[in-house]
C-alpha positions as CSV (number, residue, x, y, z in Angstrom):
1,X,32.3,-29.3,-90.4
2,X,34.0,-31.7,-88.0
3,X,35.1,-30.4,-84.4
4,X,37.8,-28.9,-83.6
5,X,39.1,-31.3,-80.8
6,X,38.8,-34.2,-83.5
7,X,40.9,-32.5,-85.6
8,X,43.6,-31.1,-82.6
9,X,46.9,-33.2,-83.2
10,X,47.7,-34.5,-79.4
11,X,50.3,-32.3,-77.3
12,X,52.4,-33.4,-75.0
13,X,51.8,-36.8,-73.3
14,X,48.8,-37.5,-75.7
15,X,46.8,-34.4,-74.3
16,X,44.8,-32.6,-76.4
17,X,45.6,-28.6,-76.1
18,X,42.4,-26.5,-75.8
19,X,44.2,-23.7,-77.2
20,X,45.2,-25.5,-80.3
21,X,41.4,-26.7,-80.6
22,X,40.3,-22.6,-80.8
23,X,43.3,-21.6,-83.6
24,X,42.0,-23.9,-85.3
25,X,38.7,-22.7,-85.0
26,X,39.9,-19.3,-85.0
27,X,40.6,-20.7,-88.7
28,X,36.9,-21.3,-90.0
29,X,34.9,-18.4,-87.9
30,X,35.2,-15.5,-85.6
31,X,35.6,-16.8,-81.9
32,X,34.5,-14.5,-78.4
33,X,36.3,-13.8,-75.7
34,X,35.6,-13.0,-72.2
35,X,37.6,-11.0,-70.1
36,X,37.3,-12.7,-66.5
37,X,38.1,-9.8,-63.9
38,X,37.8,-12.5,-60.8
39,X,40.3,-14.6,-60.1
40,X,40.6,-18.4,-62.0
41,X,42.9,-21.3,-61.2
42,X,44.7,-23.8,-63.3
43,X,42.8,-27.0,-62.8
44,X,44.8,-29.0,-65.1
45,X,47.7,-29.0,-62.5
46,X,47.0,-31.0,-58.9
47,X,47.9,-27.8,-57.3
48,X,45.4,-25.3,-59.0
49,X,42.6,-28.0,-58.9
50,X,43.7,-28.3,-55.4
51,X,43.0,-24.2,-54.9
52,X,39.7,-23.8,-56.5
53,X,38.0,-26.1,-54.6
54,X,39.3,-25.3,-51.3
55,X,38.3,-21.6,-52.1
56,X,34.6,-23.0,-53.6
57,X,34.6,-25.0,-50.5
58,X,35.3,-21.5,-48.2
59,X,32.7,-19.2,-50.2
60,X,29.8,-21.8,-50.8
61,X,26.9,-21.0,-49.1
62,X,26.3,-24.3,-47.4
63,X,29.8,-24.9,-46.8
64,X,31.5,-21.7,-45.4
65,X,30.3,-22.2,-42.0
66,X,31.9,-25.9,-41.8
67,X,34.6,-25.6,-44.0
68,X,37.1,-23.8,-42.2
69,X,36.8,-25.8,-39.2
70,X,37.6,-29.0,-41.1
71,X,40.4,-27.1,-42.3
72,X,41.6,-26.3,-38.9
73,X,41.4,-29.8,-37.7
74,X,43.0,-31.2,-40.7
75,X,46.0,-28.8,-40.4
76,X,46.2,-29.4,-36.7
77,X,46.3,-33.5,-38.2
78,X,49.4,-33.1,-40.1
């Protein structure tokens, strides 16, 4: 069996569509879902790419102490 994204004819501006790639699968043998209850972002825009790592940045560990205040001074920046 070849894989799926090999086989996915290319969407719009040559991208190939993930979704397309799982009917497809879908086609050949029962797929699993999960049902996320947090919150997800669309990182194929600039925008939602944009928003999940600026709230990564805020909740990491490491980074939630330092985060915020290079926010701040950035926005202060602009």
């Amino acid at each position: 069996m070849r894989p799926q994204l090999s086989r996915t004819p290319l969407g719009a501006n040559g991208e190939i569509r993930l979704t397309a790639a799982i009917q497809l699968l879908l086609a050949q043998q029962p797929i699993r879902a999960y049902a996320m209850k947090e919150k997800s972002h669309d990182c194929g825009s600039k925008l939602g790419f944009l928003k999940a790592n600026m709230e990564y940045g805020l909740r990491h560990p490491e980074l939630k102490e330092q985060f915020p205040t290079y926010l701040k001074h950035l926005c202060k920046s602009l």
